[in-house]
N, C-alpha and C positions, 0 to 999 in steps of 0.2 A: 379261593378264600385263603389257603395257606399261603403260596406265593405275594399273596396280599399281606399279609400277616408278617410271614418272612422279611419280605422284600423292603415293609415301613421300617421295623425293626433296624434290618440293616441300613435302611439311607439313614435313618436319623441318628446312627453310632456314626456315621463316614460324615453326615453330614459336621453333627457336633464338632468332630475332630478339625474338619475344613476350617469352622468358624474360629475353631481355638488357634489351628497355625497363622489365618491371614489377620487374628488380631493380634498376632505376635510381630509379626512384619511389619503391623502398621505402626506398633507401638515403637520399632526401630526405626522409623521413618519412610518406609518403604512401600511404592504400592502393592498390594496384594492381588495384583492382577490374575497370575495362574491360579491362585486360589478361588478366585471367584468364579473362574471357565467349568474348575473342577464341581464347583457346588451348584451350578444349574446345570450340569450334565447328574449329579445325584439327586437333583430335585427332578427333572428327564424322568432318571430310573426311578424313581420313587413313583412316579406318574406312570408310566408304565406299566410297571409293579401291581397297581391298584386295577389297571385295565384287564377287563376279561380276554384271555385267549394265551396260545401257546406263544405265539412270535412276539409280540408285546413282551411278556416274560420272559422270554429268551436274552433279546435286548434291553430290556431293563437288568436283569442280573449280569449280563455281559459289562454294563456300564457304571455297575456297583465292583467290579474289578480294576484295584490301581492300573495294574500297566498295562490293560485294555485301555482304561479311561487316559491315559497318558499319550500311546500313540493317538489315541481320537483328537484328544486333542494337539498334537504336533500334528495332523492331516489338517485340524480345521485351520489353526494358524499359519501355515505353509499355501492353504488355498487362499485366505485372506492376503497374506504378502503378494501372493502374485495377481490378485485383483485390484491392489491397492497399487503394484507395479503395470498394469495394463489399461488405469486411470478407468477401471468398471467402478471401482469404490474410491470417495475422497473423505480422507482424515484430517479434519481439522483442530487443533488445540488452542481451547482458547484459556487466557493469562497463562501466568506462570512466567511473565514477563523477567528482567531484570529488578524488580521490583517484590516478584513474588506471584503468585496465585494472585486474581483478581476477585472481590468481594464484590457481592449487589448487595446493598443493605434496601432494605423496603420501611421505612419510617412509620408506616400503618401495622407492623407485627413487630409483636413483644411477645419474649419469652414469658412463662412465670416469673422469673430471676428479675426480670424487668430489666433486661437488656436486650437489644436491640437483635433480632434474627436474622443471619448474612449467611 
């Protein structure tokens, strides 16, 4: 129950912080990519965290540390490159053309503002 306790406590300080740096990138234009690997690997631990048992807690608190969580994730991004190089995995991007990012607008939804939801 402590490590429970503990461990909510601490994802939702690491987690908060996650949410405040990648809406800072995005407000720079930027995508917040690494940020986002970082906050489902705290949502992980936080999961964890909550699970009964010593190993679960082990790795949950292991993953509630920056640069543990950092190499983890340079391991996972480093095995995706070379999946994505071994054609196991295909990324595709779709718009973002010379144009821009591409919209679906759906004419049957409306915001409240009573504009159009794309």
């Amino acid at each position: 129950v402590v490590t429970g306790v503990v461990g909510a406590f601490a994802a939702r300080r690491q987690g908060l912080g996650v949410v405040a740096e990648a809406r800072a990138q995005a407000s720079r234009g930027e995508i917040p990519a690494g940020f986002l690997v970082d906050g489902v690997m705290i949502l992980l631990a936080a999961a964890l965290l909550v699970t009964p048992g010593l190993i679960t807690d082990s790795f949950g608190f292991l993953l509630l540390v920056p640069a543990i969580r950092a190499r983890v994730k340079a391991h996972l991004l480093e095995r995706l490159k070379r999946a994505v190089e071994q054609n196991r995995i295909q990324v595709r991007v779709v718009g973002g053309g010379r144009g821009g990012p591409v919209h679906e607008i759906d004419p049957r939804e409306e915001s409240d503002t009573g504009r159009w939801v794309h």
